[in-house]
ZABA-498865 format. One line per 10 residues: number of its first residue (from 0); their letters; for each residue y, z, x of N, C-alpha, C, O. Coordinates in pm, whole numbers, plus 50000, padded with zeros to 5 digits. Atoms other than C-alpha are relative to their C-alpha. Layout:
N
NUM = a = Y:Z:X:Y:Z:X:Y:Z:X:Y:Z:X; ...
//
This chain:
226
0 = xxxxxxxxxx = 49922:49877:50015:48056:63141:29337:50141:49982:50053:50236:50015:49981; 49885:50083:49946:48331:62993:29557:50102:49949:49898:50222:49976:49891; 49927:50055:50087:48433:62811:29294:50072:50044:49901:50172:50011:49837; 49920:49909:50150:48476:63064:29051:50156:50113:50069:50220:50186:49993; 49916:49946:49966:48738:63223:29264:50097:49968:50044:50154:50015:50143; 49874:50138:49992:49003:62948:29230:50138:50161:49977:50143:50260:49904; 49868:49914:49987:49343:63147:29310:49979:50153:50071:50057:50248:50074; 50014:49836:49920:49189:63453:29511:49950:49975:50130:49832:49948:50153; 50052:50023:49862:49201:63417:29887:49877:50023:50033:49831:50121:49975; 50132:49931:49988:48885:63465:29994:49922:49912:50102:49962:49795:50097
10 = xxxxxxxxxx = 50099:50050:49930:48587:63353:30278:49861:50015:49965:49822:50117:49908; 50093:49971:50042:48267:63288:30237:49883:50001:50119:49872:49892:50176; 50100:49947:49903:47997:63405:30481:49849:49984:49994:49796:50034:49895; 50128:49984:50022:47635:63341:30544:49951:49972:50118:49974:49878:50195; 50039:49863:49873:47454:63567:30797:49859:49979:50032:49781:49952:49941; 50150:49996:49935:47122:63560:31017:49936:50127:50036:50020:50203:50083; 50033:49891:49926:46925:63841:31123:49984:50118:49922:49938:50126:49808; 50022:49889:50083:46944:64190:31060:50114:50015:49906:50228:49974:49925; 49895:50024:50078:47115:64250:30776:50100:50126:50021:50213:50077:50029; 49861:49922:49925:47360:64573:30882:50065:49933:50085:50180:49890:50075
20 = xxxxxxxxxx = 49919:50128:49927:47395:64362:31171:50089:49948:49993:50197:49966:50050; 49903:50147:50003:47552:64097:31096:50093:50048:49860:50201:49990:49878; 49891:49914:50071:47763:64309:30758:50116:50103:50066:50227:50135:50023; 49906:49909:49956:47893:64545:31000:50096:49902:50141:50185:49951:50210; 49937:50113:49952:48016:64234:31195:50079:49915:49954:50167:49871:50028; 49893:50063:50140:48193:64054:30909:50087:50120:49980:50202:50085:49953; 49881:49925:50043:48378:64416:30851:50077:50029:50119:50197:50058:50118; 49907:49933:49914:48460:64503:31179:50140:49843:50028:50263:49836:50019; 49876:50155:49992:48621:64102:31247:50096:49984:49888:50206:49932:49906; 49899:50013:50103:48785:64112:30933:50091:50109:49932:50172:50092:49841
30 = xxxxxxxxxx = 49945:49889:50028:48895:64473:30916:50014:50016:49843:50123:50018:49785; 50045:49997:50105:48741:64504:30593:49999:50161:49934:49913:50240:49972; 50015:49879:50057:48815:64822:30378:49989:50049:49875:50054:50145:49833; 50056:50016:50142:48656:64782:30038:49861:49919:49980:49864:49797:49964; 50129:50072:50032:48310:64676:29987:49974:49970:49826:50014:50034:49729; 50066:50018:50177:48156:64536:29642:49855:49985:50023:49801:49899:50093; 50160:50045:50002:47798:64568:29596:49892:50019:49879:49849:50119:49823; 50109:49968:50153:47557:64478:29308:49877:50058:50059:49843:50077:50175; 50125:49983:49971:47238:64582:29252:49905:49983:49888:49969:49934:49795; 50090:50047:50121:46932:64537:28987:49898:50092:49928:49868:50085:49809
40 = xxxxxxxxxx = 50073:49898:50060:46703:64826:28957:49871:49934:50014:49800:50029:49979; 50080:50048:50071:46426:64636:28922:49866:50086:50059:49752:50063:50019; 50102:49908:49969:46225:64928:29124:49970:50079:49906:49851:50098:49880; 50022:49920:50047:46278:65155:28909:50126:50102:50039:50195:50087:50140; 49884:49921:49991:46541:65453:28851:50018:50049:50132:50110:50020:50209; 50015:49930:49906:46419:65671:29101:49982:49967:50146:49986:50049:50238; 50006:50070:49877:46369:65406:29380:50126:49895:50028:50134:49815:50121; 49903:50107:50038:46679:65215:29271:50036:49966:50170:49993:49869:50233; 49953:50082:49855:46846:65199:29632:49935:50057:50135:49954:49990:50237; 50096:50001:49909:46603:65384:29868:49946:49946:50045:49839:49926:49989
50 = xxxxxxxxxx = 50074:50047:49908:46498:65210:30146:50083:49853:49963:50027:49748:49995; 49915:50163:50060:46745:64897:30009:50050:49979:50071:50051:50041:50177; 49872:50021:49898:47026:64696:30136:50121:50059:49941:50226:50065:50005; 49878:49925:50062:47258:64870:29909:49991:50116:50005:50103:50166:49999; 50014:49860:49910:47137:65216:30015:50089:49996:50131:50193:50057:50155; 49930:50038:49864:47216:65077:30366:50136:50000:49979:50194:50102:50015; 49886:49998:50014:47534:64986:30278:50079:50121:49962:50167:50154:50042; 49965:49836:50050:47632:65341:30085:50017:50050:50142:50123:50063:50204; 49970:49879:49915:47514:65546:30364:50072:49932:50145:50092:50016:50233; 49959:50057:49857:47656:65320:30677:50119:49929:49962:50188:49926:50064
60 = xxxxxxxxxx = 49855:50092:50012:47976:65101:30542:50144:50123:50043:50170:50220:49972; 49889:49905:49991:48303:65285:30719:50101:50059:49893:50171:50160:49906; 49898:50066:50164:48501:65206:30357:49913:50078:49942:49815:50134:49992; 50007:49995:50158:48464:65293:29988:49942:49876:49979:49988:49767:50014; 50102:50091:50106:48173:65108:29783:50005:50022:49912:49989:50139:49876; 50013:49962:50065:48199:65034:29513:49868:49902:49923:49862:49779:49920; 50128:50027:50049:47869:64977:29346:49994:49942:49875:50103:49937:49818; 50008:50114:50159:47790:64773:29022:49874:49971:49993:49821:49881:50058; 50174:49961:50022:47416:64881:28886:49986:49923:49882:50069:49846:49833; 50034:50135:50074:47235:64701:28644:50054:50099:49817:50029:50053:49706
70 = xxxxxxxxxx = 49975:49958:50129:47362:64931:28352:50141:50010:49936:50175:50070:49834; 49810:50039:50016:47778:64816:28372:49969:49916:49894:49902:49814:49907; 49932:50091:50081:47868:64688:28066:50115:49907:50033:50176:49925:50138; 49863:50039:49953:48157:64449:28054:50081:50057:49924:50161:49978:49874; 49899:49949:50045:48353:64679:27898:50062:50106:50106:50181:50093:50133; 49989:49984:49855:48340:64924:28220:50107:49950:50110:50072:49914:50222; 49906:50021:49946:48693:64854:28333:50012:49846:50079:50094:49820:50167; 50037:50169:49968:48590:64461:28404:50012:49937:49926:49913:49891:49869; 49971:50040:50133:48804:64313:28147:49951:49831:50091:49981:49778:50198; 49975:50177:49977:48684:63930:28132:50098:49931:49929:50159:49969:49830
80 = xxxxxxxxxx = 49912:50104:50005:48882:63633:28126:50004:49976:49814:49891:49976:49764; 49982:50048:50112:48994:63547:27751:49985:49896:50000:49949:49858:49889; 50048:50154:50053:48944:63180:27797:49855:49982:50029:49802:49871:50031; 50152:50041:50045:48589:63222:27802:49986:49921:50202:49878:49875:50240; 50048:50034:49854:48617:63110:28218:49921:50121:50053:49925:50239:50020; 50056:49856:49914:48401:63302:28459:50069:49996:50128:50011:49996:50236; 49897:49931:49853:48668:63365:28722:50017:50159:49952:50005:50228:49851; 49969:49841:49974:48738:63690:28790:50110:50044:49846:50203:49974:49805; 49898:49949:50106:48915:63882:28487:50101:50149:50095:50081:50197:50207; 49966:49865:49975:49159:64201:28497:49933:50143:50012:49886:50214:49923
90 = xxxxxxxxxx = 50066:49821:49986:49031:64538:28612:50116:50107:49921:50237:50121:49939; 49918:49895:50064:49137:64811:28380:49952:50142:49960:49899:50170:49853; 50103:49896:50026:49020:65169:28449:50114:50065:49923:50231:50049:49955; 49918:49961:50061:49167:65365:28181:49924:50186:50016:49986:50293:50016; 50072:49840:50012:48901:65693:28194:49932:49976:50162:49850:49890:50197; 50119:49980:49899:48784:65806:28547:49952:50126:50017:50007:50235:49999; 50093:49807:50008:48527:66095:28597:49971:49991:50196:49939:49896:50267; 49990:49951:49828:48532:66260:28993:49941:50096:49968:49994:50192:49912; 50073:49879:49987:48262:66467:29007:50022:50042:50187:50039:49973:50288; 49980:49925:49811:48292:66753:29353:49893:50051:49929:49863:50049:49809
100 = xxxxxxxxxx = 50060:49863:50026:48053:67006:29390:50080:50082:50108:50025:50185:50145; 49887:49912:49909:48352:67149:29639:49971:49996:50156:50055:50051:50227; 50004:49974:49861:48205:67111:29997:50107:49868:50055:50138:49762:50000; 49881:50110:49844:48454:66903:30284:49959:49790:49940:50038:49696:49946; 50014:50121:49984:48245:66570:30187:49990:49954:49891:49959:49836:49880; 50006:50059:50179:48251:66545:29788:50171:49995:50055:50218:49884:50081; 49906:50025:50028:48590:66622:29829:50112:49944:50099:50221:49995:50125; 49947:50111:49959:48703:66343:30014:50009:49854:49938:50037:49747:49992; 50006:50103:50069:48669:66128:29747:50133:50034:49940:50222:49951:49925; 49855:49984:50081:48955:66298:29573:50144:49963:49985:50217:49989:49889
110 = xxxxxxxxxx = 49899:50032:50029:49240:66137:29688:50077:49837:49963:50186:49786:49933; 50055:50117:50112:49092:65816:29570:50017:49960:49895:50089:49876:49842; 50043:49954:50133:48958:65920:29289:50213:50043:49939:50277:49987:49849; 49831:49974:50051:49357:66030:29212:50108:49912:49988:50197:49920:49903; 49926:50101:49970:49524:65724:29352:49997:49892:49873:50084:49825:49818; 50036:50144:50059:49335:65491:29146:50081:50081:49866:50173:50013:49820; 49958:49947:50137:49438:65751:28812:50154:49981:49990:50220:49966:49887; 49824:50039:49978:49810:65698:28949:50029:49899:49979:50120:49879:49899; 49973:50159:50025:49795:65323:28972:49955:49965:49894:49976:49844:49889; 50077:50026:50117:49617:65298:28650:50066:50049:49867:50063:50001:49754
120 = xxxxxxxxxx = 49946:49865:50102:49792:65586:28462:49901:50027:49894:49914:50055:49775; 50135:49948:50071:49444:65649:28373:49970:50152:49966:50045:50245:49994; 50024:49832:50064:49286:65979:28219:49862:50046:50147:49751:50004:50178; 50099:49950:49868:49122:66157:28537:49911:50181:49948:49937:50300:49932; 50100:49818:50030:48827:66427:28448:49911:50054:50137:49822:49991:50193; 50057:49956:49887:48714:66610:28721:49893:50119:49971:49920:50231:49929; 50075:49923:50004:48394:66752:28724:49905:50078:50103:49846:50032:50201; 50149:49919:49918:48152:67021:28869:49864:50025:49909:49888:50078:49801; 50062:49976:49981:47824:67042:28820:49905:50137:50024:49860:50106:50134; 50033:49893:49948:47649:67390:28872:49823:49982:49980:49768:50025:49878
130 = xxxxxxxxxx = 50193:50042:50012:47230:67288:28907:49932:50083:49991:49835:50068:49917; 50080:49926:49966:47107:67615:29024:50012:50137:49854:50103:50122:49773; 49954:49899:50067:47099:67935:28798:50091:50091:49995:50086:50164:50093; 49891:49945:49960:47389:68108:28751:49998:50119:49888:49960:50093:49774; 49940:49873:50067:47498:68511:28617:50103:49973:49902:50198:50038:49946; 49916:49981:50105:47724:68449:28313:50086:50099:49974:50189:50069:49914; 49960:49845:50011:47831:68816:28309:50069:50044:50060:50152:50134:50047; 49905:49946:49832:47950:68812:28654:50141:49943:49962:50168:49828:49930; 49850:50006:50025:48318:68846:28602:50077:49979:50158:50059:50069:50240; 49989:50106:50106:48493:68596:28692:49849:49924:50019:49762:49925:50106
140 = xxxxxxxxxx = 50166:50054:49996:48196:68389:28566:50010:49869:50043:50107:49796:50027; 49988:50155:49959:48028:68056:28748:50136:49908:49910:50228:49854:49972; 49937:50066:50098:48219:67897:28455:50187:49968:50047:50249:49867:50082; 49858:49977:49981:48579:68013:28500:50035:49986:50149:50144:49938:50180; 49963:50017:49866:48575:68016:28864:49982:49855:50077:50028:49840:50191; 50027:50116:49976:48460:67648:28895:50114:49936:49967:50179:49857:50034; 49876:50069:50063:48722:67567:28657:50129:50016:50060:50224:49938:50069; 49857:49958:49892:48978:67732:28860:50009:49903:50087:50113:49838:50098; 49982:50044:49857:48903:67570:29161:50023:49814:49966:50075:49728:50037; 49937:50171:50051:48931:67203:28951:50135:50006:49965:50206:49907:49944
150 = xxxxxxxxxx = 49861:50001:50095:49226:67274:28817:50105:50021:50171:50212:49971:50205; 49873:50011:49877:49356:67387:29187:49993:49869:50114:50058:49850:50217; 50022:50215:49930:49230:66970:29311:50139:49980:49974:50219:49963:50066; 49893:50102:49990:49516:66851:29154:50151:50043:49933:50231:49992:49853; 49849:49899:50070:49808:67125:29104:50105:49939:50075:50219:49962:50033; 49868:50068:49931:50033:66924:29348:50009:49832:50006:50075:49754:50074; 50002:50174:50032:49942:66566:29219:50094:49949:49862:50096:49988:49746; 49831:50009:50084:50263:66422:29057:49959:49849:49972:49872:49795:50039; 49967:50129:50014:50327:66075:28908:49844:49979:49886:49810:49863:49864; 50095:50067:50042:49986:66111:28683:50033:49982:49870:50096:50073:49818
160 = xxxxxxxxxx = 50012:49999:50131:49972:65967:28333:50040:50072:49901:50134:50078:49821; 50074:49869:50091:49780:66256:28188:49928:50065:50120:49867:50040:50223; 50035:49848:49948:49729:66597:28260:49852:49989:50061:49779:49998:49962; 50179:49978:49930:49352:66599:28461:49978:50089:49914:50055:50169:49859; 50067:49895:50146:49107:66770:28215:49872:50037:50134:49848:49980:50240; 50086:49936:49898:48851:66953:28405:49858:50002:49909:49872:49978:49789; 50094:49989:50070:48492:66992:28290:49849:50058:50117:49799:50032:50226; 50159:49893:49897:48168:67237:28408:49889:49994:49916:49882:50049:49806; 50151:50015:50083:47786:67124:28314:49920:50071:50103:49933:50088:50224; 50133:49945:49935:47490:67286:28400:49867:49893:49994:49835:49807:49913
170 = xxxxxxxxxx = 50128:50125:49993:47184:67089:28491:49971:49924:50097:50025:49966:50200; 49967:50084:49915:47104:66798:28697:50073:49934:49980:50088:49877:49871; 49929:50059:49955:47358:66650:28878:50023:49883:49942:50138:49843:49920; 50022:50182:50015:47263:66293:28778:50067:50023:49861:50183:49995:49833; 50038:50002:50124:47196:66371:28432:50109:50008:49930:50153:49924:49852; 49834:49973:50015:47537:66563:28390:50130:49924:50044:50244:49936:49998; 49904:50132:49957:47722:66281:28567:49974:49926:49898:50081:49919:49839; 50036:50152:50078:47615:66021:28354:50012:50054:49856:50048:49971:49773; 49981:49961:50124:47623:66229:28046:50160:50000:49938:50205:49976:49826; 49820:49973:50053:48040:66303:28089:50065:49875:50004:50165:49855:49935
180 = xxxxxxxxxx = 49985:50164:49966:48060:65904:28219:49994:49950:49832:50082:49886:49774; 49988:50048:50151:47938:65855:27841:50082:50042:49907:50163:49968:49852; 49897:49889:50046:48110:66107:27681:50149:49983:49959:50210:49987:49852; 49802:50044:49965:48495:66023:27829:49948:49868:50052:49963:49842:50171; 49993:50143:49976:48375:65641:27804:50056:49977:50147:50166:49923:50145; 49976:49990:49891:48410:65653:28175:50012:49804:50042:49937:49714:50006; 49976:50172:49976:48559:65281:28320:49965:50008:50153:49999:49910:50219; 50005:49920:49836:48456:65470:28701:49956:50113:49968:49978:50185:49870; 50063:49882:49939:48251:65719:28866:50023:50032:50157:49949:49998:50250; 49972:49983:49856:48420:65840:29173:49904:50137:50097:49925:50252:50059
190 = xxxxxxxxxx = 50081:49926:49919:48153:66033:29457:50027:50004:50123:50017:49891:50172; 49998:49979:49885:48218:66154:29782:49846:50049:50022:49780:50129:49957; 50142:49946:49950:47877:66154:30009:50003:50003:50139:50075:49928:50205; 50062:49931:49869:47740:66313:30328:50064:49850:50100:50093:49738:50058; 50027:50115:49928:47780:66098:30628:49833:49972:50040:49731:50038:50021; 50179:50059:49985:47454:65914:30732:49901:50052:50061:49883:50022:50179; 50183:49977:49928:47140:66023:30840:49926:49903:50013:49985:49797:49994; 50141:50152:49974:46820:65764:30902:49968:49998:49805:49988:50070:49708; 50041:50029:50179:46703:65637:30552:49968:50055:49921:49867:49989:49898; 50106:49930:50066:46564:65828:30343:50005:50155:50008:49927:50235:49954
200 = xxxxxxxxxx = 49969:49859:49966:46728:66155:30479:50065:50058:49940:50183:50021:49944; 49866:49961:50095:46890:66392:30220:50127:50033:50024:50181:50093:50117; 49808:49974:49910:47251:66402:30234:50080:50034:49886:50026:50094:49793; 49919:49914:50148:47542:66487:29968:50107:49904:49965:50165:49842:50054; 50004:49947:50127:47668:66433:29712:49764:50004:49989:49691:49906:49978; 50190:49991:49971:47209:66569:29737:50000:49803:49997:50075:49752:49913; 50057:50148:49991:47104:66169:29794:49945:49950:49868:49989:49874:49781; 50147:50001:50172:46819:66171:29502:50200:49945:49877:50244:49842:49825; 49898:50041:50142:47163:66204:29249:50072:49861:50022:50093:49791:49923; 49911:50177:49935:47355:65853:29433:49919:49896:49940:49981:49818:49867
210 = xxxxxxxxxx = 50098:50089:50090:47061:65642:29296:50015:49979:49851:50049:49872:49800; 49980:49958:50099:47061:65801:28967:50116:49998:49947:50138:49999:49826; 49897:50018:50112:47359:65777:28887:50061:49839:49996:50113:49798:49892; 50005:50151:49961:47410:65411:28994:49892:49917:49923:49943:49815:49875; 50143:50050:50084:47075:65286:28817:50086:50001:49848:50125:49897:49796; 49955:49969:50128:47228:65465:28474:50165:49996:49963:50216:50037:49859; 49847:49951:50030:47599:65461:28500:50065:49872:49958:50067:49769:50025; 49977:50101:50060:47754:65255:28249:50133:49918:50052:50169:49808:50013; 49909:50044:49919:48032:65199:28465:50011:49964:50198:49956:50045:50273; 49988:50002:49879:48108:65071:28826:49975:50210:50090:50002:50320:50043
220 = xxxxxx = 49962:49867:49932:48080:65385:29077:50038:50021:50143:49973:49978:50239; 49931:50060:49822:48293:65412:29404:49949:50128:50052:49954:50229:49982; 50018:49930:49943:48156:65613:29676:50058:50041:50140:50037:49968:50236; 49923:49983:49856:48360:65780:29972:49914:50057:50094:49834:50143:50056; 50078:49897:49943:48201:65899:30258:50060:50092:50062:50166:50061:50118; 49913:49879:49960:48309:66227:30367:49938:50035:50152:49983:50129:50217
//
């Protein structure tokens, strides 16, 4: 792997013990503030990173992860190399989707999730979610008032591309993530989540959806923790 990364500074590391351990020892010595981490599925959707080392990593890395599940195409903003080498190619996110559901720790992904649409002069869709049942009638309705509050994310964000498009699904979380990811050919899935609890403890963006959408998401997905 070394090899394939002819012209990109880089160290290569190999660790004893526990495995946080000795990861959160490589970031703190190297003041490390970007993680990359694959993963394979091969549990199954619903067990994808529960109880894993890439769970671990999500809910405990101080940084932004960004994750790479077994359902990234290489089209997924991971342009490869034209001469047919396997060195590293250009990254080119052109569509990113930022789902909030609006509490303090989704939306700490947002100025991320914005940065990267700045440096990219990518198309940024920002979505909510609404899971539970909602009054239609009620004036203003779930609908319009969700949309409001996307539209007031990024009323003082200058220098973008294109205009942020906003978008409100009903359903599960996962399901509706991964549905607008297909949708707006998503090249990124930006998530702000809970800080950590012990393994297996629900946390937010709800836990259960972080799996799910990582297992199915045809693109990389970066997660902040809030």
């Amino acid at each position: 792997m070394a090899k394939r990364m002819e012209g990109v500074p880089h160290q290569t590391w190999v660790c004893t013990g526990n495995f946080w351990d000795a990861v959160s020892e490589v970031i703190a010595a190297n003041r490390i503030n970007f993680l990359v981490a694959g993963t394979h599925g091969r549990t199954g959707v619903s067990k994808l990173l529960m109880g894993s080392t890439a769970e671990e990593i999500l809910r405990r890395a101080p940084c932004p992860v960004l994750t790479v599940g077994p359902g990234v195409s290489r089209h997924g903003g991971l342009a490869p190399r034209g001469d047919g080498n396997a060195a590293p190619g250009e990254i080119r996110f052109q569509q990113i989707v930022y789902a909030t559901d609006f509490t303090p720790q989704s939306r700490a992904a947002k100025p991320l999730a914005v940065s990267l649409a700045r440096e990219f002069q990518a198309q940024l869709t920002l979505l909510h979610v609404i899971e539970e049942y909602a009054d239609l009638t009620r004036k203003p309705s779930p609908i319009e008032s969700a949309s409001r509050r996307l539209e007031e994310l990024t009323t003082r964000e200058g220098n973008l591309g294109h205009r942020p498009k906003v978008l409100v699904e009903f359903g599960p979380a996962a399901d509706r993530i991964l549905e607008a990811a297909v949708e707006h050919h998503a090249d990124l899935i930006v998530l702000g989540v809970r800080l950590p609890g012990r393994l297996g403890v629900t946390s937010h963006v709800p836990w259960a959806t972080v799996p799910k959408v990582v297992a199915g998401a045809p693109c990389p997905v970066l997660t902040v923790r809030g």
